[in-house]
VEXDREN-2710 file (C-alpha; in Angstrom, 1 decimal):
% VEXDREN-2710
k/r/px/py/pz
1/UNK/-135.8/-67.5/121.4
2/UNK/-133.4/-65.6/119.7
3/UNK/-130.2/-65.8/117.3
4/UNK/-127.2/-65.0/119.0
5/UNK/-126.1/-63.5/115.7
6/UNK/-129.3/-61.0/116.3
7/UNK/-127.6/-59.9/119.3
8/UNK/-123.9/-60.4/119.3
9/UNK/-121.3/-58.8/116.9
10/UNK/-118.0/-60.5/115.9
11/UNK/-115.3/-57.8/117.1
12/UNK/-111.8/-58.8/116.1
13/UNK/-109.4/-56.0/117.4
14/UNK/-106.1/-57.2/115.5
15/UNK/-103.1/-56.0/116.3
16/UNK/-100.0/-57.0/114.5
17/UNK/-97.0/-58.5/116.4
18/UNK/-93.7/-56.6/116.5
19/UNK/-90.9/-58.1/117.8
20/UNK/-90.0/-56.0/120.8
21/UNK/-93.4/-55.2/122.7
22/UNK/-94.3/-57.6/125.4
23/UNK/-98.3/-58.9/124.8
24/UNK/-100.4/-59.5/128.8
25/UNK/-102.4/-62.8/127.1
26/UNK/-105.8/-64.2/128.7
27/UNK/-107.2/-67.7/128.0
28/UNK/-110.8/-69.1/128.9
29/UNK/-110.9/-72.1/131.8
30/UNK/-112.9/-74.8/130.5
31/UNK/-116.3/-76.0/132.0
32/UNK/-117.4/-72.3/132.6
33/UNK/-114.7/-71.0/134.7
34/UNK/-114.2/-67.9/133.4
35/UNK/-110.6/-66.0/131.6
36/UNK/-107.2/-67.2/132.9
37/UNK/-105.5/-63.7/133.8
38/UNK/-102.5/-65.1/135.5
39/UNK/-100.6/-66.1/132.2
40/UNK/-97.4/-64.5/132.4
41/UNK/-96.9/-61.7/129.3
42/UNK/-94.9/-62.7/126.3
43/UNK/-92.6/-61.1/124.1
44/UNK/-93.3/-60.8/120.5
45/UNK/-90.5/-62.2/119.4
46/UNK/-91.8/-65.8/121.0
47/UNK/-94.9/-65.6/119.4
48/UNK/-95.6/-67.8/115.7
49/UNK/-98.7/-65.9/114.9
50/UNK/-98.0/-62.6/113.0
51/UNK/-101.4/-61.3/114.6
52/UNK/-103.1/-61.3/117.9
53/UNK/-106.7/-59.4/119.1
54/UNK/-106.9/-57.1/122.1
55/UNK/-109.5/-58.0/124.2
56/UNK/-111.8/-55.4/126.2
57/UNK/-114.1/-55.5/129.5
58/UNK/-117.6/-56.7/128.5
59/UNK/-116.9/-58.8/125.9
60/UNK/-117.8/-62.1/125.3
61/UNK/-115.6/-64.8/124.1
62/UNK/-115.2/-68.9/124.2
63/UNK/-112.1/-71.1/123.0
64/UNK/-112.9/-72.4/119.6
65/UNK/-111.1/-75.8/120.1
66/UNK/-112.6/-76.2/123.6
67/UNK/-116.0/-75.1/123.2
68/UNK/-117.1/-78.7/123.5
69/UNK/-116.2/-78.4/127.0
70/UNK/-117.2/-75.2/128.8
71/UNK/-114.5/-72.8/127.3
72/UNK/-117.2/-69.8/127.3
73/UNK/-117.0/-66.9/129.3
74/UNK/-116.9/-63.1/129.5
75/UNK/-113.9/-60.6/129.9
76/UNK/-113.9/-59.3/133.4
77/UNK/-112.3/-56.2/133.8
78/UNK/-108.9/-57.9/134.8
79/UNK/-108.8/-58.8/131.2
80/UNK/-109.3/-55.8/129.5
81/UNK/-106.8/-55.0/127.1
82/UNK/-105.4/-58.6/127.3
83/UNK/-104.5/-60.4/123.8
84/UNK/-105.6/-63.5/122.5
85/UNK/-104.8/-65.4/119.7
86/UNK/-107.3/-65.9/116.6
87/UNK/-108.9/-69.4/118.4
88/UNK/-110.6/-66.8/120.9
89/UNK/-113.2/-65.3/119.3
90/UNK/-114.8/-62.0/121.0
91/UNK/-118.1/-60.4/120.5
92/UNK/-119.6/-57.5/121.4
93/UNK/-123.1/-57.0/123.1
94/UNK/-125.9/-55.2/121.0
95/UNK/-126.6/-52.6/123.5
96/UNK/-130.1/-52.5/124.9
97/UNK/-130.6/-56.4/123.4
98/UNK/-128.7/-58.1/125.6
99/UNK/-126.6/-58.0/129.2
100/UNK/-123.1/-59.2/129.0
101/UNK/-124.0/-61.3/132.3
102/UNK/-126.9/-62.8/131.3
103/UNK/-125.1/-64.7/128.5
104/UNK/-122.3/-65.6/130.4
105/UNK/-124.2/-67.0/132.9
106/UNK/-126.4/-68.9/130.4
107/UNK/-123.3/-70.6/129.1
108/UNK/-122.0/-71.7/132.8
109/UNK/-125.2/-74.6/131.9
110/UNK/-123.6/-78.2/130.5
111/UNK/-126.5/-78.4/128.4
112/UNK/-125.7/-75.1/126.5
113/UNK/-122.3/-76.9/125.5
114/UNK/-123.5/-79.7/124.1
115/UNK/-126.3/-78.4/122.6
116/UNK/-124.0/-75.3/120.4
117/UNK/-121.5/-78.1/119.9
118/UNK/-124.4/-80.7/119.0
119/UNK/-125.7/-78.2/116.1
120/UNK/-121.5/-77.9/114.4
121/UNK/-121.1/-80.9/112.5
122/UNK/-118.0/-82.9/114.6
123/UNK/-117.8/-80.6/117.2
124/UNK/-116.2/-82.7/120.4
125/UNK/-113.2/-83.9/119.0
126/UNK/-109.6/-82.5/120.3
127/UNK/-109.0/-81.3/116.8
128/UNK/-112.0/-79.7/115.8
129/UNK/-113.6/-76.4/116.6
130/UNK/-116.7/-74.3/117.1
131/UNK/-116.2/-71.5/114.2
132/UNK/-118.4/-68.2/115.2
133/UNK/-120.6/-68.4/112.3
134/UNK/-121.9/-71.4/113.7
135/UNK/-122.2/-69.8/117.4
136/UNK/-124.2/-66.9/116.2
137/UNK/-126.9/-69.0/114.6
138/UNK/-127.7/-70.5/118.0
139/UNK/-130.8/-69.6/119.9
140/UNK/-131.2/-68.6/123.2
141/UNK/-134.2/-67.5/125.4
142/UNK/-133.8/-63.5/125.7
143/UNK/-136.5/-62.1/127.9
144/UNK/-136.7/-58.1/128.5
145/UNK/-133.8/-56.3/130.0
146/UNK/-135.1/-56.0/133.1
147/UNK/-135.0/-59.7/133.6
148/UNK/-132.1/-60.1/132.3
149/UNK/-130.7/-57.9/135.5
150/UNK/-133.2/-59.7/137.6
151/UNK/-131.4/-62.9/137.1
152/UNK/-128.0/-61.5/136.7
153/UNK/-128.3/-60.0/140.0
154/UNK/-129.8/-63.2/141.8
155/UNK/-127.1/-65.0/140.1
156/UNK/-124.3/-62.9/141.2
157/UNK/-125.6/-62.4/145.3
158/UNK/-125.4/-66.6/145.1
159/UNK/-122.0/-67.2/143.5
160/UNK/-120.8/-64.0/146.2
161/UNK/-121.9/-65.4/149.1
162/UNK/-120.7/-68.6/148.0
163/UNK/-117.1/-67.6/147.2
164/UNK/-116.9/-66.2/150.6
165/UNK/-118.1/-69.7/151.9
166/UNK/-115.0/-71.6/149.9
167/UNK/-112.4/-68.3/151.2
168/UNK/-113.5/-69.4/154.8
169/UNK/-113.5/-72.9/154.3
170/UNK/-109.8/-72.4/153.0
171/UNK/-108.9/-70.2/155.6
172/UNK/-110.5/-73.0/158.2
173/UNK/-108.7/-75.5/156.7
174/UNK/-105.0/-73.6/156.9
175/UNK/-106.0/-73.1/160.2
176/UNK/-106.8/-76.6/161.1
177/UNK/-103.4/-77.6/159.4
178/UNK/-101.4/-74.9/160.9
179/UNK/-102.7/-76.3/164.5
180/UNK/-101.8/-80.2/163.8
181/UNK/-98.5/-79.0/162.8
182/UNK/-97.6/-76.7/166.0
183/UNK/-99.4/-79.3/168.1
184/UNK/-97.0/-82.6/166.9
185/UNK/-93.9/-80.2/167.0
186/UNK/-94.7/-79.8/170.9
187/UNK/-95.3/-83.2/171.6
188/UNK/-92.0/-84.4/169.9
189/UNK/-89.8/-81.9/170.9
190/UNK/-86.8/-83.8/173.0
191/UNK/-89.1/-87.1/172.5
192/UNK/-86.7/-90.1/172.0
193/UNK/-86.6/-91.4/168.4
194/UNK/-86.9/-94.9/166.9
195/UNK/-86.0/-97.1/163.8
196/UNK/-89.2/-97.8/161.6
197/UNK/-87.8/-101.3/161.9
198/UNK/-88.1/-101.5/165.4
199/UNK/-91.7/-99.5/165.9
200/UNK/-93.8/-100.5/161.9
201/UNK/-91.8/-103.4/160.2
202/UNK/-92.3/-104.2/156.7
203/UNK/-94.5/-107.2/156.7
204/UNK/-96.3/-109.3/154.4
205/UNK/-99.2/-111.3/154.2
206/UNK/-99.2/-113.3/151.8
207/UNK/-102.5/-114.2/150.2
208/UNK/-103.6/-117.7/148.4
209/UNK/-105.6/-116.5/145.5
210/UNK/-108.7/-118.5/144.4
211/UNK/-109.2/-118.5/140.8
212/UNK/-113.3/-117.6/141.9
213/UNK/-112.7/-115.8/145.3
214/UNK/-113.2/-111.7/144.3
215/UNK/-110.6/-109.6/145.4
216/UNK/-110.3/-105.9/146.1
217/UNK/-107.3/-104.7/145.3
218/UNK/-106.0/-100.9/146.6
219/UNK/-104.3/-98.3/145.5
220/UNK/-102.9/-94.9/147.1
221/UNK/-103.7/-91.6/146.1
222/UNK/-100.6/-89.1/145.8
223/UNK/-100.2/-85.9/147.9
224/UNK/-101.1/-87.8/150.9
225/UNK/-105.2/-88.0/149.4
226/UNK/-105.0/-91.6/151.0
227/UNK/-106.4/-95.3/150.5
228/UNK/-108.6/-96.2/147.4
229/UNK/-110.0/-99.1/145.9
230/UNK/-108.9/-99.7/142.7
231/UNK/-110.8/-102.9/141.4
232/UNK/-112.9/-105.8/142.6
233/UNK/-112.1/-108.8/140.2
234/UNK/-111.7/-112.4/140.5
235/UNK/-108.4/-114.3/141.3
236/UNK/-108.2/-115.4/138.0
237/UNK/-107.7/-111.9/136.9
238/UNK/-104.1/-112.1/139.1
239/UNK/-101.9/-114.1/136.6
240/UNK/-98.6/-113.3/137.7
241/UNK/-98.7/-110.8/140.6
242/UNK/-98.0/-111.8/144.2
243/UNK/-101.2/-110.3/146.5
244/UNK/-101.1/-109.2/150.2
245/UNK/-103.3/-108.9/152.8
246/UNK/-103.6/-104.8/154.4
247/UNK/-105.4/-104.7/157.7
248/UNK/-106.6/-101.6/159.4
249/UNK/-103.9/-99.2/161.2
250/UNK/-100.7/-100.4/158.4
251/UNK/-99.0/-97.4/157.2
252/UNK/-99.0/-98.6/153.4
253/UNK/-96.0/-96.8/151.4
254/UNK/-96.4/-97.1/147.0
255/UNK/-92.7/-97.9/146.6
256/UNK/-93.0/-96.2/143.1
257/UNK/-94.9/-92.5/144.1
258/UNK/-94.0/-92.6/147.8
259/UNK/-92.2/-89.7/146.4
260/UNK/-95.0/-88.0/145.4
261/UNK/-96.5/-88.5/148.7
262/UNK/-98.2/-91.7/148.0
263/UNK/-98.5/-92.7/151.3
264/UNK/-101.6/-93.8/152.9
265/UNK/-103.5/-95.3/156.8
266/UNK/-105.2/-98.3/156.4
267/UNK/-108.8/-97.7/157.8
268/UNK/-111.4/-100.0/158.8
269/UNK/-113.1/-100.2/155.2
270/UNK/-109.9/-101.5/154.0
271/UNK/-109.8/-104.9/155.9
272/UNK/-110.1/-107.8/153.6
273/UNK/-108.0/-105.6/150.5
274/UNK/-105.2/-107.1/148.8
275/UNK/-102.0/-105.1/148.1
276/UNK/-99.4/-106.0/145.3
277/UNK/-95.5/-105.9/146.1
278/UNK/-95.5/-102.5/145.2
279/UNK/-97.5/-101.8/148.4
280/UNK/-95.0/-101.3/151.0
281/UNK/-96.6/-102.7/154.2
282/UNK/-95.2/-101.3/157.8
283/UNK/-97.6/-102.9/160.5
284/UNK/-97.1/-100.1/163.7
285/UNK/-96.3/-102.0/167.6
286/UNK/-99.0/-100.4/169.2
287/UNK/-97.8/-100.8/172.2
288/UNK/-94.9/-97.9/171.1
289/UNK/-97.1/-96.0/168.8
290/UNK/-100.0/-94.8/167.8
291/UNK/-100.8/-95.3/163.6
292/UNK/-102.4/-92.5/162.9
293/UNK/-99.6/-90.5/164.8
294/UNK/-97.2/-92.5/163.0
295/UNK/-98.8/-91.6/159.8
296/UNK/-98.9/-88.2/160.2
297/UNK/-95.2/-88.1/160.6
298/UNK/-94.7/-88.8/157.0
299/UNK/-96.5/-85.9/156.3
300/UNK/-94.5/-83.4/158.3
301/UNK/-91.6/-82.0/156.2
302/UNK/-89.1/-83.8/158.7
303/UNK/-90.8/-87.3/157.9
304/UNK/-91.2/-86.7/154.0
305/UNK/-87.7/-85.3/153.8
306/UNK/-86.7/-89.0/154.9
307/UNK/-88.9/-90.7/152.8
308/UNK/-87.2/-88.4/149.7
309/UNK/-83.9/-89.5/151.1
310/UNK/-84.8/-93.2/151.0
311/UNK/-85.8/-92.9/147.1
312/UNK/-82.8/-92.9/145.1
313/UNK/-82.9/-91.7/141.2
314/UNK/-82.6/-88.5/139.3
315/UNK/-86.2/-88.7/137.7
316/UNK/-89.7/-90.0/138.5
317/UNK/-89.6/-93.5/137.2
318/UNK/-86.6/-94.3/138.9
319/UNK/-87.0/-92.9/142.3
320/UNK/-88.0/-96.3/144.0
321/UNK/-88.4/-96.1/147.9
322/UNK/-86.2/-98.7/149.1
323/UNK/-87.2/-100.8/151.4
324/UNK/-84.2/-101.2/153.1
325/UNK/-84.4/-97.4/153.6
326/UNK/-87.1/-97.0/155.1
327/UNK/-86.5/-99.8/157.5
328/UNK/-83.8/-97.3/159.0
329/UNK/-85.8/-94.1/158.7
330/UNK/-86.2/-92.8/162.6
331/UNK/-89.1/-91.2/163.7
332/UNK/-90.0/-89.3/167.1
333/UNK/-92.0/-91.0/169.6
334/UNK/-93.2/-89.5/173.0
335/UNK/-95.1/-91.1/175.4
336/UNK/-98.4/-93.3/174.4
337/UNK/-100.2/-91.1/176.2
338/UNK/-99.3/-88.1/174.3
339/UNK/-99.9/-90.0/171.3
340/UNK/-103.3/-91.2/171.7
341/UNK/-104.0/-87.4/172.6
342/UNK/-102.7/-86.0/169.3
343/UNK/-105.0/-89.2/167.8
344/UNK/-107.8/-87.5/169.6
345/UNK/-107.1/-84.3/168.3
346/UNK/-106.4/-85.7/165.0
347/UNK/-110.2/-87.5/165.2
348/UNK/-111.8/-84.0/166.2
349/UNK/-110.0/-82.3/163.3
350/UNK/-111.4/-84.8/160.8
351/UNK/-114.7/-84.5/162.2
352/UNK/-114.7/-81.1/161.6
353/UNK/-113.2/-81.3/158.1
354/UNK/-116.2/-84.0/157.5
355/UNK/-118.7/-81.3/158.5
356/UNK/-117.8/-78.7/156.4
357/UNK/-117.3/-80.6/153.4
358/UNK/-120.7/-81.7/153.8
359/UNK/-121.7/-78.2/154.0
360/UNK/-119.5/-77.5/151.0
361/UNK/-120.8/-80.1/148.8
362/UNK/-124.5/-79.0/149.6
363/UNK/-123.1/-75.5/148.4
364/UNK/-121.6/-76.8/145.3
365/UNK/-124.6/-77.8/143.9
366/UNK/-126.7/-74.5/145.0
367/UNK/-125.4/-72.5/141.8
368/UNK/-126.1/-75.7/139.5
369/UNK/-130.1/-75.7/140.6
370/UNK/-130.2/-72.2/140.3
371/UNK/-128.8/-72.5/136.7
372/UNK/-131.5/-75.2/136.3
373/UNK/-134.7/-73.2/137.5
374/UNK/-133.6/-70.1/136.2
375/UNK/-132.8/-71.5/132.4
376/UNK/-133.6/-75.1/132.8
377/UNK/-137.1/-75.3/130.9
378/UNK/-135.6/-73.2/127.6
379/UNK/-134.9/-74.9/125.0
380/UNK/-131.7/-75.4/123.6
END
């Protein structure tokens, strides 16, 4: 176990700010992300601080107010010769001591956060931060060089393969997108269109609350993230609301973020929820269409164009779907057949999706164990 301050260096590369030269900044992502290089440059004449530090490949540096939380990292070579301001602190690696790489990774562990924050009195608070002197009298487990590079290159082959995992399972997923999309333009193109009112009224159920019944109330996720249950509390809890009853294949619109895409399909583990009256409740005739087809129409930029149109107001708060409007919106609607196809395709799609973000949650937590065996048993 060894002092950091044994084997790091402060270096503090100060530069003083003139008015007219434009500074490339860096920043360090909490919860050991690594440097933020895609802040756009600033000119001096918009910076407060009369002094900033340059920055170079190698080094390694953490957020002073955010150390609490992960803000450690090294400067990749994408940040050499960026600036930060003085709450960065930067060291330099005692050459032949210590591998760059080997700290950084070492500091991708929760445990090494709490426990450098743990020995600075306060540390963990918004306003307070780690100071360097502090960081250097930590200890960390520093076998011979050779194993440093032995972990650093284990490390490294795992967190490649793995970003090429997440860079497919993007690609896969634009993909998968991209073919719903061309697929529901076919099947509607020259399909006859009809009045929400006509094909998914508003309804409501209204529900008599017990005072000792539980109910579970739901909520909807923006950016079309879906259904999710907020709270499971007794009747008593509902003093002055009005509660309604959601059943499976209801389109449920939040009149206050249907803006934001808070839209959502009632599924099967939603039976039995309560809705408040801000839950907007259109109940499909599914002998005209299909739910889930209908749903996915709101997410097309034709059927969320019509949902901004029906939401009046020239900021957030205040840009209330109407009811009214959306009783007139009009939406496509081929045959049932067609419709219960794109369902299918819809239901295969999912699948998929399911699959590999099984796959990618097993992967997430690869690195983590890895982090664990390879520095779990030091002490900290």
């Amino acid at each position: 176990m060894v002092a950091l301050g044994e084997v790091l260096s402060l270096c503090l590369d100060a530069h003083a700010v003139e008015p007219e030269v434009t500074y490339p900044t860096l920043g360090v992502y909490g919860f050991g992300r690594g440097i933020i290089t895609n802040k756009p440059p600033v000119q001096g004449n918009e910076i407060a601080a009369s002094v900033l530090y340059r920055v170079r490949a190698d080094q390694f540096i953490y957020s002073k107010l955010k150390a609490f939380e992960g803000a450690f990292a090294l400067v990749t070579p994408d940040g050499d010769g960026r600036f930060v301001s003085n709450e960065f602190p930067t060291f330099d690696c005692r050459a032949g001591k210590l591998l760059p790489a080997y700290l950084a990774w070492f500091f991708r562990r929760p445990s090494a956060w709490e426990s450098v924050s743990a020995e600075s009195s306060g540390i963990g608070a918004r306003r307070e931060r780690l100071h360097p002197d502090s960081l250097l009298t930590y200890k960390v487990p520093l076998p011979p060089l050779p194993e440093q590079r032995r972990i650093v290159a284990r490390l490294d082959a795992v967190a490649t393969r793995l970003t090429a995992r997440t860079e497919a399972a993007r690609r896969l997923e634009a993909d998968l997108a991209a073919l719903l999309r061309a697929t529901f333009t076919r099947i509607t193109a020259g399909s006859p269109r009809a009045r929400m009112a006509d094909i998914a009224p508003l309804v409501r159920r209204p529900v008599t609350i017990e005072p000792e019944a539980s109910y579970t109330e739901i909520g909807i996720r923006s950016f079309f993230r879906g259904i999710f249950h907020r709270r499971t509390v007794p009747g008593s809890e509902f003093t002055w609301q009005d509660l309604f009853r959601i059943e499976a294949g209801d389109v449920v619109f939040s009149n206050l973020m249907a803006w934001e895409k808070g839209i959502g399909l009632a599924g099967a583990a939603d039976i039995g929820c309560v809705g408040n009256h801000r839950m907007l409740t259109c109940a499909p005739d599914r002998s005209r269409v299909v739910p889930a087809f209908l749903f996915f129409f709101f997410t097309t930029p034709e059927g969320f164009a019509q949902i901004e149109a029906a939401s009046p107001g020239s900021i957030a708060r205040n840009k209330t779907l109407s009811p009214d409007g959306l009783k007139t919106i009009e939406v496509p609607v081929p045959s049932l057949d067609a419709q219960r196809w794109f369902d299918r395709l819809q239901a295969k799609v999912s699948a998929a999706r399911a699959q590999h973000a099984a796959v990618a949650t097993e992967a997430d937590s690869l690195l983590p164990a890895m982090l664990h065996q390879v520095f779990g048993s030091a002490p900290c």
